[in-house]
py3Dmol code that shows the C-alpha trace and the ligand (Angstrom):
import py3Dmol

protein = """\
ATOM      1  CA  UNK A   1       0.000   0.000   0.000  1.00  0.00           C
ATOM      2  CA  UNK A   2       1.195   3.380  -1.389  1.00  0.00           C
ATOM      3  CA  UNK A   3       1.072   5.711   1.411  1.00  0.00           C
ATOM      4  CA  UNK A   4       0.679   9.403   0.508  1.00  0.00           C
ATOM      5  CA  UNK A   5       0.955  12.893   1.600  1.00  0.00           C
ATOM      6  CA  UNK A   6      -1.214  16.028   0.516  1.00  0.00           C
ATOM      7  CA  UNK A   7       1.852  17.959  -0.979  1.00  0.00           C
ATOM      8  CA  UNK A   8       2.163  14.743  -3.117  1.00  0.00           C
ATOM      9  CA  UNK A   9      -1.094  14.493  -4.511  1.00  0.00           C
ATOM     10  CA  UNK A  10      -1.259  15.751  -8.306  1.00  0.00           C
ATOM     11  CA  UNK A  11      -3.105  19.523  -8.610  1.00  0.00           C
ATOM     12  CA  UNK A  12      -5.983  18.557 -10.953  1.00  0.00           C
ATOM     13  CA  UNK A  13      -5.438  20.366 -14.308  1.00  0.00           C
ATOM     14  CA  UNK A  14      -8.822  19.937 -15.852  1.00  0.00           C
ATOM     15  CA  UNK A  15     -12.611  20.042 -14.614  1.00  0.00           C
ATOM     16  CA  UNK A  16     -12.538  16.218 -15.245  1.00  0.00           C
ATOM     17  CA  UNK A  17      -9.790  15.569 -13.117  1.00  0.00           C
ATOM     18  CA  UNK A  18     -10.663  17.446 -10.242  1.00  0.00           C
ATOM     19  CA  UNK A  19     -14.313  16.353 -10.298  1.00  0.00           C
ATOM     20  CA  UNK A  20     -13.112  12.955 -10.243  1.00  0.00           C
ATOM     21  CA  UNK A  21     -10.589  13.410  -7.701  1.00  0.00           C
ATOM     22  CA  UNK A  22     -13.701  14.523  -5.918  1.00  0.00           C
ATOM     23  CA  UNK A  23     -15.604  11.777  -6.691  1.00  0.00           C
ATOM     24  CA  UNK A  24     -13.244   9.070  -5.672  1.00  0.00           C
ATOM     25  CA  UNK A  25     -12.889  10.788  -2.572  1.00  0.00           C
ATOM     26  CA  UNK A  26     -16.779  10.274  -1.718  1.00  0.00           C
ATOM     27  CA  UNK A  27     -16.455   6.999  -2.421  1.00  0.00           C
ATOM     28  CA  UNK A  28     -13.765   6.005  -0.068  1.00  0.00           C
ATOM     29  CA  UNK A  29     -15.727   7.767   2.308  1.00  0.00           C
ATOM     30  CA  UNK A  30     -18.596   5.994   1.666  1.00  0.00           C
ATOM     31  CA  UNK A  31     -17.894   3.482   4.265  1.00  0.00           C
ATOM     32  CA  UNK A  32     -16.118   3.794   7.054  1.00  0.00           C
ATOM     33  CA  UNK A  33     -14.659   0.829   8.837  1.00  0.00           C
ATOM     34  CA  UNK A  34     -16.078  -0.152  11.844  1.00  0.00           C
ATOM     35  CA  UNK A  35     -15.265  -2.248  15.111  1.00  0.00           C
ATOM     36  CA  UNK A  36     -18.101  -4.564  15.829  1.00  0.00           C
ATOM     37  CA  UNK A  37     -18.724  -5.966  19.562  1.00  0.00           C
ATOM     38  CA  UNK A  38     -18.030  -9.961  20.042  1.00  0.00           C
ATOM     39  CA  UNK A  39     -20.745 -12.145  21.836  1.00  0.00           C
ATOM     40  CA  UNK A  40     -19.383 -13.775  24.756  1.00  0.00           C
ATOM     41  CA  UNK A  41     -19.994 -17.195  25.963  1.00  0.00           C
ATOM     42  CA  UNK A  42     -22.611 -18.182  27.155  1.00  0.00           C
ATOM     43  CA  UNK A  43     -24.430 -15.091  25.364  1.00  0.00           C
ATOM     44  CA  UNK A  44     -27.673 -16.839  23.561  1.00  0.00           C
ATOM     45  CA  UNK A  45     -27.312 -15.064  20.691  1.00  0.00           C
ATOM     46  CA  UNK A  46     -24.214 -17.198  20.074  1.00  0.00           C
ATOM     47  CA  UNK A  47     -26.498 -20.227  19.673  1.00  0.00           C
ATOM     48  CA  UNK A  48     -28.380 -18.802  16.250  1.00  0.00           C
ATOM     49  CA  UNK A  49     -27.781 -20.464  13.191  1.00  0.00           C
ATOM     50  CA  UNK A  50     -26.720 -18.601  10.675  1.00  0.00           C
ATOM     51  CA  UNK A  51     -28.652 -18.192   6.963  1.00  0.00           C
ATOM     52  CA  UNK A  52     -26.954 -18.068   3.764  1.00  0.00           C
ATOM     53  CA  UNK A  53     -25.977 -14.936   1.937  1.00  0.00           C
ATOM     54  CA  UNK A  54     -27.873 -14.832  -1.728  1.00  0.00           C
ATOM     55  CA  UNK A  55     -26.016 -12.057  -2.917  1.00  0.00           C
ATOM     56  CA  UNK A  56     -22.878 -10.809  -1.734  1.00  0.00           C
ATOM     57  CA  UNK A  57     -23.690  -6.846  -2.318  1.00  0.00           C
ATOM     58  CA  UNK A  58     -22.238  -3.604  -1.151  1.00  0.00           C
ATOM     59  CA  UNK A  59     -23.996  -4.003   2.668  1.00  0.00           C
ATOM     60  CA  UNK A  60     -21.907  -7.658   2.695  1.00  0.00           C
ATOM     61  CA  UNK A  61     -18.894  -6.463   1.452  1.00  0.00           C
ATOM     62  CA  UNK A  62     -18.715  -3.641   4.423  1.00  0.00           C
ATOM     63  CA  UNK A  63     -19.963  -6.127   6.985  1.00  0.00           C
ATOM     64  CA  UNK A  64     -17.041  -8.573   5.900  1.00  0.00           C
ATOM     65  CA  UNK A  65     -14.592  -5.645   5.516  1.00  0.00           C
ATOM     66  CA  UNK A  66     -16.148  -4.496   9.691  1.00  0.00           C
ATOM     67  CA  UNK A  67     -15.108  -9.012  10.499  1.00  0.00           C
ATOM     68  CA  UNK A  68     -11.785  -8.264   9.653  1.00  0.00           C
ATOM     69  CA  UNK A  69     -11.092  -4.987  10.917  1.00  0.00           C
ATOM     70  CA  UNK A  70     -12.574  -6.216  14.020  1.00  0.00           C
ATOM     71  CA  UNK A  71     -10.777  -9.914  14.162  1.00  0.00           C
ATOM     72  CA  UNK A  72      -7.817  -7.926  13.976  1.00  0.00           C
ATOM     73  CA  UNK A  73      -8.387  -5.589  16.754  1.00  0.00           C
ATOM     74  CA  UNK A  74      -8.757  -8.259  18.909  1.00  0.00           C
ATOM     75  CA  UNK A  75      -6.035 -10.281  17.798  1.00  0.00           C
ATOM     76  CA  UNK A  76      -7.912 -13.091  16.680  1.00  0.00           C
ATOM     77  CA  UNK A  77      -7.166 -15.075  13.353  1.00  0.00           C
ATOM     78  CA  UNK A  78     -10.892 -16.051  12.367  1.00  0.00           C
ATOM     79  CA  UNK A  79     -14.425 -15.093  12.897  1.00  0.00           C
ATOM     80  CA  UNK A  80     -17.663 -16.084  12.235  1.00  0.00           C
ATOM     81  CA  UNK A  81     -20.505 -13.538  11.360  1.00  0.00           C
ATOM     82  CA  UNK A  82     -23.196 -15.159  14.283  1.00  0.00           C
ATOM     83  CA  UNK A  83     -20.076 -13.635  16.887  1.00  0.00           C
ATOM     84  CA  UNK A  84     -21.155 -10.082  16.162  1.00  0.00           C
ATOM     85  CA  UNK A  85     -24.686 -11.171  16.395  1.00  0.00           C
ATOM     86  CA  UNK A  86     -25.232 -11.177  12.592  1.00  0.00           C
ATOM     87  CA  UNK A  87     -26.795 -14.669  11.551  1.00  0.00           C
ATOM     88  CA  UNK A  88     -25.576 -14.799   8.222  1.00  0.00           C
ATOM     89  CA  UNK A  89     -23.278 -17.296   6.821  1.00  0.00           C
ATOM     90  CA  UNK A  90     -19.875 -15.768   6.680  1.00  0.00           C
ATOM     91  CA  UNK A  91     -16.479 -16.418   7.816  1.00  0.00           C
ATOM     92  CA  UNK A  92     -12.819 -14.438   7.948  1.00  0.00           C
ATOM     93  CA  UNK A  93      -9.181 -16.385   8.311  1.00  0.00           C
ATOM     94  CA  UNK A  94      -6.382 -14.805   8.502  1.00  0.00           C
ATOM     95  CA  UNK A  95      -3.726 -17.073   9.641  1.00  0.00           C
ATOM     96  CA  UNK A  96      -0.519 -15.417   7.887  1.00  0.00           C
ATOM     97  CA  UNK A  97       2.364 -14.248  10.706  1.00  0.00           C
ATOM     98  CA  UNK A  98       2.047 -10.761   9.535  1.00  0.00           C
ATOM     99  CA  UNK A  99      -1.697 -10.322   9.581  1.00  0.00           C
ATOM    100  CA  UNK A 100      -2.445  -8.765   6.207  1.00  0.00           C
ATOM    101  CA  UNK A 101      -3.544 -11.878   4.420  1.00  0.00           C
ATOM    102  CA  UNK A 102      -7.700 -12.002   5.130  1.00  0.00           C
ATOM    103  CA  UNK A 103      -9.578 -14.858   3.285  1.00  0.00           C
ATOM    104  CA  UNK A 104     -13.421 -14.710   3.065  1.00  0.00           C
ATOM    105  CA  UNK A 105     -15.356 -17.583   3.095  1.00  0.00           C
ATOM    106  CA  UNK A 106     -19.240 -17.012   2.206  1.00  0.00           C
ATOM    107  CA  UNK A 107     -21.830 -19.844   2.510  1.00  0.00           C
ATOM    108  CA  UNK A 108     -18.964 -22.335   3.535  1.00  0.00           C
ATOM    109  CA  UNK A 109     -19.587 -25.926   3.601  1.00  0.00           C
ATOM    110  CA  UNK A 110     -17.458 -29.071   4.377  1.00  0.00           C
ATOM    111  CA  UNK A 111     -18.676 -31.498   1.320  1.00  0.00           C
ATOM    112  CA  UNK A 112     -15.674 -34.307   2.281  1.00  0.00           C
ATOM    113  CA  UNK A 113     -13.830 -34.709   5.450  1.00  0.00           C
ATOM    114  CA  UNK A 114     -11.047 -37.535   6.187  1.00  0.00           C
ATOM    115  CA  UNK A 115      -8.944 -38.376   9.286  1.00  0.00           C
ATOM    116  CA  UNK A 116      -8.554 -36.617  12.826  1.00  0.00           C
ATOM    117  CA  UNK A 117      -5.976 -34.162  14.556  1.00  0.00           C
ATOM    118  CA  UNK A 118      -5.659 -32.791  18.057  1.00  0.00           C
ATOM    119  CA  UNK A 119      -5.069 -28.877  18.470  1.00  0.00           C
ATOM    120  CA  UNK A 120      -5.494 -26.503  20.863  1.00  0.00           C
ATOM    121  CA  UNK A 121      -8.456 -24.151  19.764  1.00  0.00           C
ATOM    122  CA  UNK A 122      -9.422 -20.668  21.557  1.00  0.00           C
ATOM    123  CA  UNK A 123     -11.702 -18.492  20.614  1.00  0.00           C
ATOM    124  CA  UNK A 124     -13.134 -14.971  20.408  1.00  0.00           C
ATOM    125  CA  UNK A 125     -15.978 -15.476  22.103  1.00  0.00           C
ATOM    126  CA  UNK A 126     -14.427 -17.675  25.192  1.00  0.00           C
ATOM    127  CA  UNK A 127     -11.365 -15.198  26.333  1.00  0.00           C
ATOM    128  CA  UNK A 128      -8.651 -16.814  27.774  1.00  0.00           C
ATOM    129  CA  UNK A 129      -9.728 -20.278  27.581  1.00  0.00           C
ATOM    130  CA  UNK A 130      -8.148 -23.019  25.450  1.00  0.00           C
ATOM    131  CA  UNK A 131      -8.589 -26.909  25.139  1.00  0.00           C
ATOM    132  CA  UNK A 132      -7.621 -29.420  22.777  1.00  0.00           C
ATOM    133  CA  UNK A 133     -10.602 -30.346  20.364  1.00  0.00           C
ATOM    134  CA  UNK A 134      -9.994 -33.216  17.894  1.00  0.00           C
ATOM    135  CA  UNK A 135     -11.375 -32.143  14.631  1.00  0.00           C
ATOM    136  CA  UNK A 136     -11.184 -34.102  10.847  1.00  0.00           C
ATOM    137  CA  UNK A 137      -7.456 -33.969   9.474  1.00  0.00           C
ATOM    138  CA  UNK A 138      -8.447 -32.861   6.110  1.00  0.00           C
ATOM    139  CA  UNK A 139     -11.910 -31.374   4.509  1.00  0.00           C
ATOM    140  CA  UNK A 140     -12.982 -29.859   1.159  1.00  0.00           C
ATOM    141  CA  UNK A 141     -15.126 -27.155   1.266  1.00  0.00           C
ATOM    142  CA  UNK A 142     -17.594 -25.487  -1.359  1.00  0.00           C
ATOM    143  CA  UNK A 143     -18.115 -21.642  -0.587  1.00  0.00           C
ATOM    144  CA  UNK A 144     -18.038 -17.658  -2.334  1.00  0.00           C
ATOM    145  CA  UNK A 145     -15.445 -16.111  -2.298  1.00  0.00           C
ATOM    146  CA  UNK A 146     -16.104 -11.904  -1.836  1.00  0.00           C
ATOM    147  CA  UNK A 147     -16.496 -11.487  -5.842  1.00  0.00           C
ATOM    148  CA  UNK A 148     -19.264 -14.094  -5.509  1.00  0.00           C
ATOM    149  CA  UNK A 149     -17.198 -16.726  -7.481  1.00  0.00           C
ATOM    150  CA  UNK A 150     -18.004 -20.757  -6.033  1.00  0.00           C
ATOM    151  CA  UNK A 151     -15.020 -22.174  -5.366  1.00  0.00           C
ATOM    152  CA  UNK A 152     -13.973 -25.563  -4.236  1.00  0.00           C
ATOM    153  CA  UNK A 153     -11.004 -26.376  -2.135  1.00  0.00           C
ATOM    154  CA  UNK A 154      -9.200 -28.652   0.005  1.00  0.00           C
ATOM    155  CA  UNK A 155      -8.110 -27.448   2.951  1.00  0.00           C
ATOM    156  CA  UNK A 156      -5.548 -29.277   5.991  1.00  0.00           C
ATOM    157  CA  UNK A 157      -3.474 -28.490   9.279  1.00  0.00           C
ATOM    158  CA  UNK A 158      -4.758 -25.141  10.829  1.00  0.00           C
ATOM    159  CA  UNK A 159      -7.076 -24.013   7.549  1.00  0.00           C
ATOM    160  CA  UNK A 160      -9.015 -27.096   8.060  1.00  0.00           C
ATOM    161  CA  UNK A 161      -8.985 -26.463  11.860  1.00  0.00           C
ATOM    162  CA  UNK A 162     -10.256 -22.926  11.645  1.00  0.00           C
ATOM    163  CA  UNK A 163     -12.766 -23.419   9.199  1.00  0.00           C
ATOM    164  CA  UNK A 164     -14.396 -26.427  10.964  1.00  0.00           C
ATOM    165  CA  UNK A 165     -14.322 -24.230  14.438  1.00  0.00           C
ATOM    166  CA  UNK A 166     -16.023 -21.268  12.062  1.00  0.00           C
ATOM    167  CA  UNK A 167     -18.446 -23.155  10.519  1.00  0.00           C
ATOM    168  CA  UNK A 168     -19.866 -24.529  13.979  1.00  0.00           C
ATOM    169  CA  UNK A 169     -20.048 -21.044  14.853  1.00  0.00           C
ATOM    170  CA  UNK A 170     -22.687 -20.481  11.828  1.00  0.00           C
ATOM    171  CA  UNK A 171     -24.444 -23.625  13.196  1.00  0.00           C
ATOM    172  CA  UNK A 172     -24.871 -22.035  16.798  1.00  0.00           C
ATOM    173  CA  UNK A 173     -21.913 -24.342  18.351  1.00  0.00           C
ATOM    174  CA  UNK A 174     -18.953 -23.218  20.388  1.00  0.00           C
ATOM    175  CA  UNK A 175     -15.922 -25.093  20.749  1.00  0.00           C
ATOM    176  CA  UNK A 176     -16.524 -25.637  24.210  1.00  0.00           C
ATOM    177  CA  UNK A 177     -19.655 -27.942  23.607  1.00  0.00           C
ATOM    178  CA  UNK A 178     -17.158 -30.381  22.528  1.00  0.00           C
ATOM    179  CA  UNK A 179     -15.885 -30.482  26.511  1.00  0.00           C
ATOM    180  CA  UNK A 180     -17.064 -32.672  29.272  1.00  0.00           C
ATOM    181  CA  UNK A 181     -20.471 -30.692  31.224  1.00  0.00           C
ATOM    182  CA  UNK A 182     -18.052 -30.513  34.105  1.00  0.00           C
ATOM    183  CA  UNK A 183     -16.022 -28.284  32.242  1.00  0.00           C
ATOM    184  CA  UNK A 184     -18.414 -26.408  30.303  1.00  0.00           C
ATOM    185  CA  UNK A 185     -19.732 -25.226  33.521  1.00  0.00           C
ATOM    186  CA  UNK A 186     -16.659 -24.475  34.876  1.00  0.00           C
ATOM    187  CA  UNK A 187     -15.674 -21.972  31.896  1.00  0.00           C
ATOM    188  CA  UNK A 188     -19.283 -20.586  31.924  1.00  0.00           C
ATOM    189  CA  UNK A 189     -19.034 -19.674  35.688  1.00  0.00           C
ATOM    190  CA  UNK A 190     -15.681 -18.349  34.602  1.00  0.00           C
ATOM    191  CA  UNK A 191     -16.505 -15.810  31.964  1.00  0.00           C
ATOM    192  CA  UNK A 192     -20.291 -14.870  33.817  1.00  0.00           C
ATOM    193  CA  UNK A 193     -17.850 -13.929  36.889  1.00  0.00           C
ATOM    194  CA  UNK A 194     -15.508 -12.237  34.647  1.00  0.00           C
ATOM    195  CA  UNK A 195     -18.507  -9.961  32.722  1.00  0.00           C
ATOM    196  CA  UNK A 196     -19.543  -9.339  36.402  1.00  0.00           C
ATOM    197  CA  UNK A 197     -16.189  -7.764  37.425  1.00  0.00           C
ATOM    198  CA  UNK A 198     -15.770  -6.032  34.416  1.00  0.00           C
ATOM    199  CA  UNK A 199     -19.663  -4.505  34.397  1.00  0.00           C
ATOM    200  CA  UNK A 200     -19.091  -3.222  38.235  1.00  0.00           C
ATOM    201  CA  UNK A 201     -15.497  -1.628  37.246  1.00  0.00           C
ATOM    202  CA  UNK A 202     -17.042   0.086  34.432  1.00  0.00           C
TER     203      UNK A 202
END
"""
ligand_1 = """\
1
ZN
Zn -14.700 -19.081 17.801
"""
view = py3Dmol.view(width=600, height=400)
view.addModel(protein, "pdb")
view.setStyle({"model": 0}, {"cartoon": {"style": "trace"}})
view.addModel(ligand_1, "xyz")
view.setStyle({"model": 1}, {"stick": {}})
view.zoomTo()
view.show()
């Protein structure tokens, strides 16, 4: 990205120019980015299902460009739409060191799985808490991608993770319903206690 300053930018010489220079200016305005708030477990709302998007227009391409601005803010490397209490299907990765690589994943769906693997999951919507979750080795999904296009792809290691912890997010499930009760409750009295303390230090 090209960052520049105002003595840099060109003095329009024509009518044309500067009207468009005007132009494109609204239209980066247009939208400004925007941090969403994150559902907490065991908020309700995190238990809606999610229903597909028919058209990925304008109002879905800000709400995915809002996912990522917000998954970044809080440091996270996915997100599911149904966290910031929008029940549509949609899903942003981003699991590149540097952070600036964002994959969208609209209407995703696991058509094959194979195998199993053991990692350590956390999540958005649980702070702090992490457990290992066994989830299928290796899946191929069908989704849009945020031109619209259907693609299909394989996907393994920590893709195939991620996108199986998303997509249970779009079908109302949290990671931690794959823990013993005892444990579920345990994390639940966890986070309530910590939204408490947080609520009366406000
Ligand atoms: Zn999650």
């Amino acid at each position: 990205m090209a960052l520049i300053s105002l003595s840099h930018i060109e003095k329009p010489s024509s009518t044309v120019q500067w009207l468009r220079l005007v132009f494109s200016h609204l239209l980066f305005q247009d939208h400004t980015m925007a941090l969403l708030d994150i559902l907490i477990y065991p908020d309700q709302r995190l238990r809606q299902r999610a229903i597909a998007v028919d058209e990925v227009d304008a109002g879905i391409l800000n709400l995915i460009d809002d996912m990522i601005e917000t998954m970044y803010h809080a440091s996270g490397i996915g997100l599911a739409a149904v966290q910031i209490n929008v029940a549509r299907r949609i899903v942003v990765i981003d699991l590149s060191e540097t952070q600036n690589e964002p994959r969208v994943f609209i209407n995703p769906e696991i058509i094959e799985q194979s195998g199993s693997q053991l990692h350590e999951e956390g999540c958005l919507s649980v702070p702090g808490i992490f457990a290992e979750i066994g989830r299928a080795e290796k899946i191929k999904i069908n989704y849009l991608n945020r031109n619209g296009k259907p693609i299909t792809e394989e996907a393994d290691e920590m893709l195939a993770v991620c996108l199986q912890h998303e997509i249970d997010h779009l079908d109302g499930k949290v990671f931690v319903d794959r823990l013993s009760r005892l444990k579920q409750e345990r994390i639940k009295k966890r986070l309530l206690k910590e939204a408490k303390q947080s609520a009366n230090n406000a």
